[in-house]
N, C-alpha and C positions, 0 to 999 in steps of 0.2 A: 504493500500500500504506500509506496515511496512516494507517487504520485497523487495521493490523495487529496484533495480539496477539503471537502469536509467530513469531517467525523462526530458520530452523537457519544458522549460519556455521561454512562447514567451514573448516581451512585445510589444507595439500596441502602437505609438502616431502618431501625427498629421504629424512629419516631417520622423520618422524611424520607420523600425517595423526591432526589434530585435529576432532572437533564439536562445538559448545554449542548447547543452548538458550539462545537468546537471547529475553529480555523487551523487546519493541520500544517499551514506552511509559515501562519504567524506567531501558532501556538497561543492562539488566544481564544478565551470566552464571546462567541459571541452575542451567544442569548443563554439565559437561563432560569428554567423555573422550579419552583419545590411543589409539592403536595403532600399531607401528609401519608403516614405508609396504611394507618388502617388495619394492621397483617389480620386480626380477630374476625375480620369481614369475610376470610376467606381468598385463596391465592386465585379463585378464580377473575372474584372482584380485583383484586391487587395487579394480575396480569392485564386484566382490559383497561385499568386506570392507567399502569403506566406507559404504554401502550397510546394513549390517546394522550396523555404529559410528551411522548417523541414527536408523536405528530405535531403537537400545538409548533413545539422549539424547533423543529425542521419544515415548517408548512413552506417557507419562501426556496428552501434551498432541496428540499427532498429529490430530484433527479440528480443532486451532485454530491449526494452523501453514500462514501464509500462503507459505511461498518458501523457496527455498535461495539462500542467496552461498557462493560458493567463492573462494576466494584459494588460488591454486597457483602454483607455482614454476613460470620460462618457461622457453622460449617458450610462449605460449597462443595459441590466437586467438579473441578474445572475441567474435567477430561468431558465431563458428559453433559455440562453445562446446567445440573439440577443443582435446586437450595436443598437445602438438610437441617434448618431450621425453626424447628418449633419454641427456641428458647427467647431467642429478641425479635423473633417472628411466628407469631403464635399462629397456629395449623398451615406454618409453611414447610412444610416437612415430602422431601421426592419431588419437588417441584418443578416442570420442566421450561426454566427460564429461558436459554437461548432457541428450543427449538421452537414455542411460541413465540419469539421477535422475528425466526428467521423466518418461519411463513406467512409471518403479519407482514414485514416489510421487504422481504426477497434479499435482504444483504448478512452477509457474513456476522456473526456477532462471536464476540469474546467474553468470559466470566475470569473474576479474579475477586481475591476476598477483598474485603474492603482498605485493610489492612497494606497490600500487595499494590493496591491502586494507590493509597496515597505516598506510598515509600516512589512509587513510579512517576507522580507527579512531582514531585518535590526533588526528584533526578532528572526530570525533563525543562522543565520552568521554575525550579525554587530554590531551595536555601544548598541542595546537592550539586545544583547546573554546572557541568562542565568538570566532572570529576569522574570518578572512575570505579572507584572502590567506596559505597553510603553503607551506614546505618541506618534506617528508621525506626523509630517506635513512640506509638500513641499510648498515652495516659490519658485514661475517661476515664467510663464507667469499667471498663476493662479495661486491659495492655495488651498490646499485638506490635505488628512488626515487619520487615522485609528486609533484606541484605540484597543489595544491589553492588555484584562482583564482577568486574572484567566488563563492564558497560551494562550487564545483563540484570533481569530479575532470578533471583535463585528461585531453583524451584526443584526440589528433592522428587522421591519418591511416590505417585499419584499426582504432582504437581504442587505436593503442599510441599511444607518448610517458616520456617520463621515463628515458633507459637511460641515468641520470648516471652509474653507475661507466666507461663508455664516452667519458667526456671524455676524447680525448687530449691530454696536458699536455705532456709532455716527449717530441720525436719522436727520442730519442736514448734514450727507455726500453725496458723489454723488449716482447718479441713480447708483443700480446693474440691469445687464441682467436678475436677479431670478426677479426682481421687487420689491426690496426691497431696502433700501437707507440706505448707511457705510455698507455697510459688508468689513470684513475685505480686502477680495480682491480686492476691488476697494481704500484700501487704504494704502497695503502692498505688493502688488502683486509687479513683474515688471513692470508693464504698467504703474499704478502708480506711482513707484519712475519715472519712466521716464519722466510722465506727470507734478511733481513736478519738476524737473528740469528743464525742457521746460516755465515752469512758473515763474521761477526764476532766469533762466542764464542771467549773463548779454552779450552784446554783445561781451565784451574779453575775456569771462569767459573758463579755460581750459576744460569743459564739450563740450561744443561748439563747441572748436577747433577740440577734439576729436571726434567730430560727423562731421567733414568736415562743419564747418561753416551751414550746416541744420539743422536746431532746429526741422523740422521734424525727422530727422535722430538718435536724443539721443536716448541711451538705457539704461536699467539699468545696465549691463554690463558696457557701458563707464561712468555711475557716479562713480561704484567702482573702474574704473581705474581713473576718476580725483582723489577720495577720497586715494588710495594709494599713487599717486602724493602728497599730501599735498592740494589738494583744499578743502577750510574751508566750502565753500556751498555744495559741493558732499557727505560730512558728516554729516553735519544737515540736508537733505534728507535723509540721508541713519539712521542718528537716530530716525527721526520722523519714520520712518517706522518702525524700531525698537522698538520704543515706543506703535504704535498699534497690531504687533503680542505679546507685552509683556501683555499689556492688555488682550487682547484675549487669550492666555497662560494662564494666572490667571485665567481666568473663567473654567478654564478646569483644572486646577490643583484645584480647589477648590470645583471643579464636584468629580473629580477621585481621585486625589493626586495616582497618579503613581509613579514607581521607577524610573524612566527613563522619560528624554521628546528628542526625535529624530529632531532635523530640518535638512531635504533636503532640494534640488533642486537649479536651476544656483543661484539662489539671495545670497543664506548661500556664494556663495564664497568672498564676501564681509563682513565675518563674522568677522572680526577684527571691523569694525564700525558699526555692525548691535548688535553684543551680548552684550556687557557692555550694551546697553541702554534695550534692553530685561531683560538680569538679574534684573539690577534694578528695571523695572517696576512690573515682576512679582513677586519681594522678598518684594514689598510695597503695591503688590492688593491681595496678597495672605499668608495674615500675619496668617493666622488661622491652613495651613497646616504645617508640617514640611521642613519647605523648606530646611533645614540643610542635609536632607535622599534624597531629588530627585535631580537626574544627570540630567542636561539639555545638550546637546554635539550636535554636528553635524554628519550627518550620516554617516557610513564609506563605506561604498560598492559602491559609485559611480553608473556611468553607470549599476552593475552589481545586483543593489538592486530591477530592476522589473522582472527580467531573474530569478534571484533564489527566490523572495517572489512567480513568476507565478509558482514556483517548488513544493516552499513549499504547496501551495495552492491544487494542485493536491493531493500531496503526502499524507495533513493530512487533507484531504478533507473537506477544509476549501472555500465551495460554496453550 
């Protein structure tokens, strides 16, 4: 697809499903729209919505659109192009995504986990551009990931690879859903800082207050707004989690030693008290690489890093 004009990149979560037209030779946005994803409604409704969201954003240019990428939240399996999730996509479970695009609209389409797409956007247009050897990984509600080696998206065995919030770090942490005990995302993720704070606030404590007095109600969201406030507990949450992705960083800089290490997603917006304690931990568990040669930065494409990595994906058919 070297010559392609244009290309559509969906992206696929739990709460939006996004699509732009994507300009493949300026590598830009050029239209874009969200709806929400609805999954509860049923994949049948979910496939005809999104479906009718391609058409809207391709209506002017559809005889010049060569492909669809999609980047959705997993499980996926990219070989056969089904979803396999019923967990952030309730009764989307054996789905069959690409072969309903490819007869709705006659063009080529590609799947990639959500994850896989935005590590691809952020090596094609972002904070990776023009390098060789990335790291990605998002901090939400979960932690994922992608390694981008030799120009390419890695992509292991069934085409999966990358399930870095799954490093088990500490086998004395809590249960994960994989069944495994510490993996990162049970101890970095935002549920977790959430959960840390719920464990720790005291009854006046400004976390608190910001959650309406519900201790059910804290997110990690409102610890980095106590932690922006000046609250001294919103910060030492917000370090301690910082201290386990810096760990987990270092096993993977010490795997790859990459040019580049990308972190997304909501939690990096708290990057003012999350990086200091990352740097340091990764510059004291990873004494053997050149730490001096690799950029670790936050990702730059926002919102716009699953919509153009689902682009690139098609384009340099990277599934």
């Amino acid at each position: 697809m070297m010559d392609a004009h244009y290309v559509i990149g969906v992206d696929i979560g739990g709460t939006g499903m996004s699509a732009a037209l994507v300009d493949a030779g300026g590598a830009r946005v050029l239209q874009r729209e969200t709806i929400p994803t609805e999954a509860a409604r049923g994949p049948e409704d979910g496939l005809r919505r999104l479906g009718d969201l391609i058409e809207r954003v391709a209506a002017d240019h559809l005889p010049e659109i060569s492909g669809i990428g999609i980047g959705c939240t997993g499980p996926v399996d990219c070989e056969t192009g089904r979803i396999h999730n019923p967990y952030t996509l309730p009764t989307w479970d054996d789905v069959p995504l690409t072969d309903y695009l490819e007869t709705r609209f006659k063009l080529p389409t590609a799947l990639v986990n959500d994850a896989h797409a935005a590590a691809l956007g952020e090596f094609w247009v972002g904070a990776g551009r023009g390098c060789q050897h990335m790291i990605y990984m998002t901090i939400s509600t979960g932690i994922g990931g992608g390694f981008i080696l030799n120009g390419k998206l890695y992509r292991g065995a069934g085409l999966l690879s990358s399930e870095v919030g799954h490093m088990a770090l500490d086998p004395a942490g809590p249960d994960c859903y994989c069944g495994a005990r510490g993996c990162l995302e049970m101890l970095a993720a935002g549920p977790a800082i959430a959960a840390q704070a719920v464990a720790q606030v005291p009854d006046d404590g400004l976390i608190l207050q910001l959650a309406g007095g519900d201790r059910t109600a804290i997110t990690a969201r409102q610890v980095g707004e106590a932690a922006a406030q000046g609250d001294a507990l919103a910060r030492e949450v917000l370090a301690e989690a910082g201290r386990w992705v810096g760990i987990g960083l270092a096993s993977l800089l010490n795997l790859l030693t990459p040019e580049v290490v990308v972190l997304g997603g909501g939690v990096m917006n708290a990057h003012a008290y999350l990086m200091p304690t990352i740097l340091e931990t990764v510059k004291a568990r990873a004494a053997l690489v050149p730490f001096e040669r690799i950029r670790i930065t936050r990702a730059a494409l926002g919102a716009d890093a699953g919509v153009m990595g689902a682009a690139k994906a098609i384009l340099s058919n990277e599934y």
